[in-house]
N, C-alpha and C positions, 0 to 999 in steps of 0.2 A: 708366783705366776710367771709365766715363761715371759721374755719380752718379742717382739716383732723383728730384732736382730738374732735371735737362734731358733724361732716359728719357722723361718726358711728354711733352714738347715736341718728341721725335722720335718720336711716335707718330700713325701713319695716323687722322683723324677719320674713315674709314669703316669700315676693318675694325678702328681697336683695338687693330693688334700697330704694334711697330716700324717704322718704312719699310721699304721693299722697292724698290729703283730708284728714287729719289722725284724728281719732279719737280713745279717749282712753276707756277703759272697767272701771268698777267696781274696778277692782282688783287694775287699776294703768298700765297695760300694753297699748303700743298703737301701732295701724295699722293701714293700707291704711283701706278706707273705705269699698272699692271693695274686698281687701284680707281678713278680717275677715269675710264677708258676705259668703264669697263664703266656707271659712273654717267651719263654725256656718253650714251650710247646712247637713255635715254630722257626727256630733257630738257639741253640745252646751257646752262645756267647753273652756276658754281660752288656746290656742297654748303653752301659755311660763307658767304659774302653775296651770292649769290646772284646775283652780276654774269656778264656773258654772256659766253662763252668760245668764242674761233674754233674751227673744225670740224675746222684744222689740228693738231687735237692731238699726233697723231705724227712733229708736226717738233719736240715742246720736246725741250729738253735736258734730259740727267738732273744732279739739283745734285750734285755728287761731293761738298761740305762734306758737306751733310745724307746722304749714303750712306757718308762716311768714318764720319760720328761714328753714323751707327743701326749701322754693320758694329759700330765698339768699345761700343755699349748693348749690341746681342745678346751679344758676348763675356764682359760682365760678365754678365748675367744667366747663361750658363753657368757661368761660374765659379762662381758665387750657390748651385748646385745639387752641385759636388765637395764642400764639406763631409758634407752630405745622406749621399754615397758613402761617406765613408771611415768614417763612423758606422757604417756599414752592416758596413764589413767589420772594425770595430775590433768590433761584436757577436760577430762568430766567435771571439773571446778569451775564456778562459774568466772569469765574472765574478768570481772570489775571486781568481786567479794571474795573471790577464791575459797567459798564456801560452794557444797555439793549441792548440785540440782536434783533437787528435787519436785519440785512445778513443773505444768505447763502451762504457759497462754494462751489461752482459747485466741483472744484478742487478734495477738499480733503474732501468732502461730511460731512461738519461738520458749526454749526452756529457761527457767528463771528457780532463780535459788529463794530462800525464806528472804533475805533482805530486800531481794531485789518485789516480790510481792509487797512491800510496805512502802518501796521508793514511787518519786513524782510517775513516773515513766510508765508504772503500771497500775497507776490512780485508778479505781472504777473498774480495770478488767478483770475479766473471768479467768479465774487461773485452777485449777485441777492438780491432783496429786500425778503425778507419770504415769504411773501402771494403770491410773484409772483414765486419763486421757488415750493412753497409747492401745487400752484395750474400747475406747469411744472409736478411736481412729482408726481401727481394726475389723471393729464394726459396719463402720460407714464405707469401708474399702471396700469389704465384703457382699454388702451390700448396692455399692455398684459395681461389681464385676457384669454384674450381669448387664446394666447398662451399657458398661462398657464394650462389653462383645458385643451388643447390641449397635450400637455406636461405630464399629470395628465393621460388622457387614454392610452397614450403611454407607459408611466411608469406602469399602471394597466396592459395592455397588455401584457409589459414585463415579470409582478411579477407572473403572471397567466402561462406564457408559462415556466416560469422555476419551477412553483410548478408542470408542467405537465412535466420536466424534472425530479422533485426531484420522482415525482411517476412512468416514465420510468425507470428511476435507480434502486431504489428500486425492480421494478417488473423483472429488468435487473437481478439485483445480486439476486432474488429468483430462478428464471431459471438457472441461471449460479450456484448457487449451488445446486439444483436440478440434474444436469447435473455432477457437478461433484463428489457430489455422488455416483453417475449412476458408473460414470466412472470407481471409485476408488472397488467401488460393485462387476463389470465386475471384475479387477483388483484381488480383493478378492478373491473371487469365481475361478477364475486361479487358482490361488496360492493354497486356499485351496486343490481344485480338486488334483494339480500336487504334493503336500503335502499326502496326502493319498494316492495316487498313490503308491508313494516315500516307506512311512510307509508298506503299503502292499507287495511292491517289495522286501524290506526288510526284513518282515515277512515270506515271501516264503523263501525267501535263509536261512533264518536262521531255520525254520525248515527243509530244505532240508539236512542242513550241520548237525546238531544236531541229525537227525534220520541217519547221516552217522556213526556217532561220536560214538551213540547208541547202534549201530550194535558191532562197532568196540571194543567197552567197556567189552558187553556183550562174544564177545570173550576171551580177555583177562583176563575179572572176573574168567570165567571157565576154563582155565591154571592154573593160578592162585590158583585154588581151586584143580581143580588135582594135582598142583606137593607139594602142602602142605598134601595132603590124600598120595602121595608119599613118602612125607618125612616124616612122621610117620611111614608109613611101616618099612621103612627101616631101621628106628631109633630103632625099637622092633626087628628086625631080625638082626641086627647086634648085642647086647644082648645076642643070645644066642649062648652057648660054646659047644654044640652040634652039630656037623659039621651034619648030618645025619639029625637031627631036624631044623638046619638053611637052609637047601636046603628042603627041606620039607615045610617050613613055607614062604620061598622067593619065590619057583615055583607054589602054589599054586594060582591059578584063571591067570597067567600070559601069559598065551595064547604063549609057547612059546619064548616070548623075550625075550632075553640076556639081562642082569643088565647094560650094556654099552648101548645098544637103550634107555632101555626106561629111566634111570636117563641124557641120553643126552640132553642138554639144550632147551629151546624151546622158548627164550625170544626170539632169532634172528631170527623167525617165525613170529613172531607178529610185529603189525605197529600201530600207532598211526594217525588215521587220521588228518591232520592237517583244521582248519579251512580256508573256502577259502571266508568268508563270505566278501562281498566289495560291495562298489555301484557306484564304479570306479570314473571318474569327480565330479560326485555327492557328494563324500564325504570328498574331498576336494574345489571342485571350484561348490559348490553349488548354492552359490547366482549368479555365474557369467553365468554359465547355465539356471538358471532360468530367467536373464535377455535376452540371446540369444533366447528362446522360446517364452518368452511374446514378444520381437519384431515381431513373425510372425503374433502372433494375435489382438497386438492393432491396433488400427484406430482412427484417421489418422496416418500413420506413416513420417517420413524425405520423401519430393520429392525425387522422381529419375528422377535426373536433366540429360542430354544430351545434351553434350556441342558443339560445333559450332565457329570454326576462320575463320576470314575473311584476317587474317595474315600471311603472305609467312614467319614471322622467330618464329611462335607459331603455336606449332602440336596439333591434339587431338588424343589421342589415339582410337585405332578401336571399344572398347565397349564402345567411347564418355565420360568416366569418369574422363580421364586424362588430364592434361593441359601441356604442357612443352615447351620449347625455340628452335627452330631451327634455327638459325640463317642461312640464304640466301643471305642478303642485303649483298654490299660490307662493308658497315659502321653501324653496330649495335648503336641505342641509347646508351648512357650513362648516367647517374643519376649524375646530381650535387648536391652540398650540399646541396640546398634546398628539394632535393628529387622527382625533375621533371625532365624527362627527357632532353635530349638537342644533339643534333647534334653540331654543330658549333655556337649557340647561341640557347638563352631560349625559346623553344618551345613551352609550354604549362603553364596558369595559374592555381590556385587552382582548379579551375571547370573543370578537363579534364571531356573530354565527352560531354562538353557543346554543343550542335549543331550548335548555332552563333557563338562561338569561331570557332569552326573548321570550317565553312563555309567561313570567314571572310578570312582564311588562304590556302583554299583548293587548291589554283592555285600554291603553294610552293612546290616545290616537299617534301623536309623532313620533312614538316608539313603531309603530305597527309599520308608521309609511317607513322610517329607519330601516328597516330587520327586510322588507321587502326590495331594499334597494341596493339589487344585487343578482348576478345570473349564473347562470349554470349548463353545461353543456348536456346534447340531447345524450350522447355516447356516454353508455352505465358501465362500470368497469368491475368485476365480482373476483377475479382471480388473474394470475398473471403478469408479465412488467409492460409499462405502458410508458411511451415519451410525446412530447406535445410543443410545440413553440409559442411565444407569444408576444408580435410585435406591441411594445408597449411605447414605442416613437419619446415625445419627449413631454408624455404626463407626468404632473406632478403632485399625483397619487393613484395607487392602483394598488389591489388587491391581488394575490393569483397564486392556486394550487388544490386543497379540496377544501369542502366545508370543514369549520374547526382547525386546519391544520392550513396556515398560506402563510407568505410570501407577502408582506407590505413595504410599501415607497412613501415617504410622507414626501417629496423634493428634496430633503437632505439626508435622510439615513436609513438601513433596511433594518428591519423588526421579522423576527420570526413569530408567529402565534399560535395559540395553540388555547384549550379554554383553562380559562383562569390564570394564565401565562403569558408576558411578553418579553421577548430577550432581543437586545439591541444587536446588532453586527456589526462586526468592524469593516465590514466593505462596504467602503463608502462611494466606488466609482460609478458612475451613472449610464445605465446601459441601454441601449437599446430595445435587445431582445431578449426574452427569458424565454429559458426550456427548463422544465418541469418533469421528472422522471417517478415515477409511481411503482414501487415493487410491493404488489399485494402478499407476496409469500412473507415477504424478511420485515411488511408493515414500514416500509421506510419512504421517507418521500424526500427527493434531492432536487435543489437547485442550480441553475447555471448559466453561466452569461454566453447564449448562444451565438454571438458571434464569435468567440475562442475557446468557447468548450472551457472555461474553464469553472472550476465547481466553488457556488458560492455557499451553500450549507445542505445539510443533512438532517431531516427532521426522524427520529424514530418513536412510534409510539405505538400501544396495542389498543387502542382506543378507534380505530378505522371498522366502520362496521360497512358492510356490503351489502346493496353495491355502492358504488361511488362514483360520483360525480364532478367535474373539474369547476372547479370555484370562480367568479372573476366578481372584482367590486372595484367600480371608479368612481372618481367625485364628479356630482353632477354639475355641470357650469353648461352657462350660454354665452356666445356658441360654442361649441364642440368641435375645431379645426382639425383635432388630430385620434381619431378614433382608434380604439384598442383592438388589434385584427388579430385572429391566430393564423400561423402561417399554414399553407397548403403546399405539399411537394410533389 
């Protein structure tokens, strides 16, 4: 068997493998037959020193040493490659018994030799000859193929109608910022307008005040300038020691006046006009004026909700925006510490509002007055996004958003609800006003602390049936100091 130390040395410098028919040149170098012929075609010098080689090439001889010993190099190199094999087929032994598998387990879907079906490991399972498993598992392939293509359009289906999503999106948020834009453009252009405006109004007052100021100057300059031309006179006539020439020289162009008029003072004649220049609110509460103006002109603006009881011990006030407690019953509800009301025992679960709850119990009398104690706005809402505010001042409990789906306050924590659900929230700060955002398309309903916008939750459910109407429940107490109003803009 050749060794790996003279394999080299029978290996072709053109092509890299072993010889092939090898025959040597003139020079002493040697090649496959087929590689130096094929190299000789486009230049006649040897490949390795480059010495010229007759054109007679297919008279050399082939060297039978160097084709004996590249035949026994390839040999070994075969051989080199049968261990490789028998590795191969020494894997088909089972790894623990190194006996041949021939099982399969159903079980635990793995192959097992005769020992290993008798061990703890494969106690109890179903175990199958190979070829009769492998033709079970052949079957059952085959048998879903067809599923699986089935499976395969479905999934294409799938991938197709959400890349037709990923491009309604897209064309969503081009419009939606197209839009807003638009909006912020309108917004601009306010501002600017009311901004010039502003500057302009400005401009007038302050020349009106300055051509006062002008006037008033212009007076004064000329006083001013007389009683200095004054007091020079007087300054040269008093000088002279000529009693006869001093009155001569003082009466002279004086029309008259006695020296007591006209050196009489004359500052406490004149005024200084004071500037009245202001732009009143404007110049202090700027930004918050210019907020009250832009509510008249945006759109959409907050519903103006009009509210509606069905409650003997809860009022609405007469322009419909107030909410408050009137207590009439002999026994007003009371709040237990879970934050539900209760008469005499536990009246309502997390889902107030719920229709099968209340229905369940409507033959009770203090269930009935319960379930009734609670209102609704007149405004029915079927399609479209809707926003709402709701001064809720400093109750310490209140209800607010739709039926089935609100927004609770017990005085220390907010509760989302929803029927047969209550989830506590982690924001815990205490607000004044709530705004309420209602999207009938996307079914979602959002909370938020309307004094800074900022967003306390997100209710999503497909359970909103249309139309709808905006939810409000307070606890009844007397008196009632501080009534739940929604705001009007």
């Amino acid at each position: 068997m050749a060794s790996a130390s003279y394999s080299e040395d029978l290996t072709c410098p053109i092509c890299l493998t072993i010889f092939t028919d090898p025959v040597t040149l003139l020079c002493g170098h040697s090649f496959c037959r087929g590689c130096i012929t094929d190299a000789l075609w486009s230049q006649e010098l040897c490949p390795q020193c480059r010495t010229a080689v007759p054109t007679e090439i297919k008279f050399l001889l082939t060297s039978h040493i160097l084709k004996s010993l590249a035949e026994k190099a390839k040999e070994a190199e075969k051989i080199k490659t049968e261990p490789a094999k028998e590795k191969a087929e020494v894997s088909e032994l089972c790894p623990e018994h190194e006996e041949k598998l021939k099982l399969f387990c159903v079980t635990d879907q793995q192959l097992a030799c005769i020992i290993c079906r008798d061990g703890e490991r494969h106690e109890g399972h179903k175990l199958k000859p190979i070829k009769e498993a492998a033709a079970s598992v052949r079957r059952e392939l085959e048998a879903g193929m067809e599923n699986l293509c089935g499976d395969i359009l479905a999934i294409e289906s799938l991938a197709n109608t959400q890349r037709q999503e990923i491009r309604k999106t897209k064309a969503k948020s081009e419009q939606l910022m197209t839009q807003i834009h638009r909006q912020f453009e309108e917004m601009h252009q306010f501002l600017r307008k009311r901004e010039d405006e502003i500057k302009n109004e400005l401009k007038f007052k302050e020349q009106d005040d300055v051509e006062k100021m002008s006037k008033s100057l212009k007076v004064i300059e000329t006083a001013l300038s007389e009683r200095r031309e004054l007091e020079a006179k007087v300054t040269s006539v008093v000088k002279i020691e000529d009693s006869e020439r001093l009155l001569k020289s003082w009466t002279e162009g004086n029309s008259r006046v006695t020296a007591e008029d006209l050196i009489k003072p004359k500052a406490n004649d004149l005024q200084v006009v004071d500037s009245s220049l202001s732009l009143g609110p404007y110049e202090s509460h700027l930004q918050f004026f210019m907020w009250k103006e832009m509510l008249q002109v945006i759109e959409p603006r907050a519903e103006l909700l009009s509210l509606k009881s069905n409650s003997a011990d809860i009022a609405v006030s007469e322009d419909g925006r107030s909410l408050f407690s009137t207590p009439k019953s002999n026994q007003a509800p009371s709040r237990s510490s879970s934050g539900f009301r209760t008469r005499s025992r536990p009246a309502r679960a997390s889902g107030f509002g719920s229709s099968g709850f209340a229905e369940q119990y409507e033959d009770l009398p203090f269930m009935s007055a319960l379930f009734t104690n609670h209102a609704f706005s007149v405004n029915k809402f079927t399609s479209g996004q809707h926003y709402w505010e709701v001064e809720v001042g400093h109750r310490d409990y209140w209800e607010l958003g739709i039926k089935d789906n609100f927004l609770k306050y017990d005085g220390q924590k907010y509760s989302i609800c929803s029927p047969n659900k209550t989830t506590e929230l982690g924001f815990r700060d205490r607000r004044r006003k709530i705004g309420v955002y209602l999207n009938c398309a996307l079914e979602k309903l959002s909370f938020y602390d309307a004094d800074n916008m900022k967003h306390i939750h997100t209710v999503s459910t497909s359970l909103m049936s249309t139309p709808l109407s905006a939810y409000f429940h307070i606890e009844v107490t007397s008196p009632d100091l501080n009534p739940l109003m929604v705001c009007w803009y």
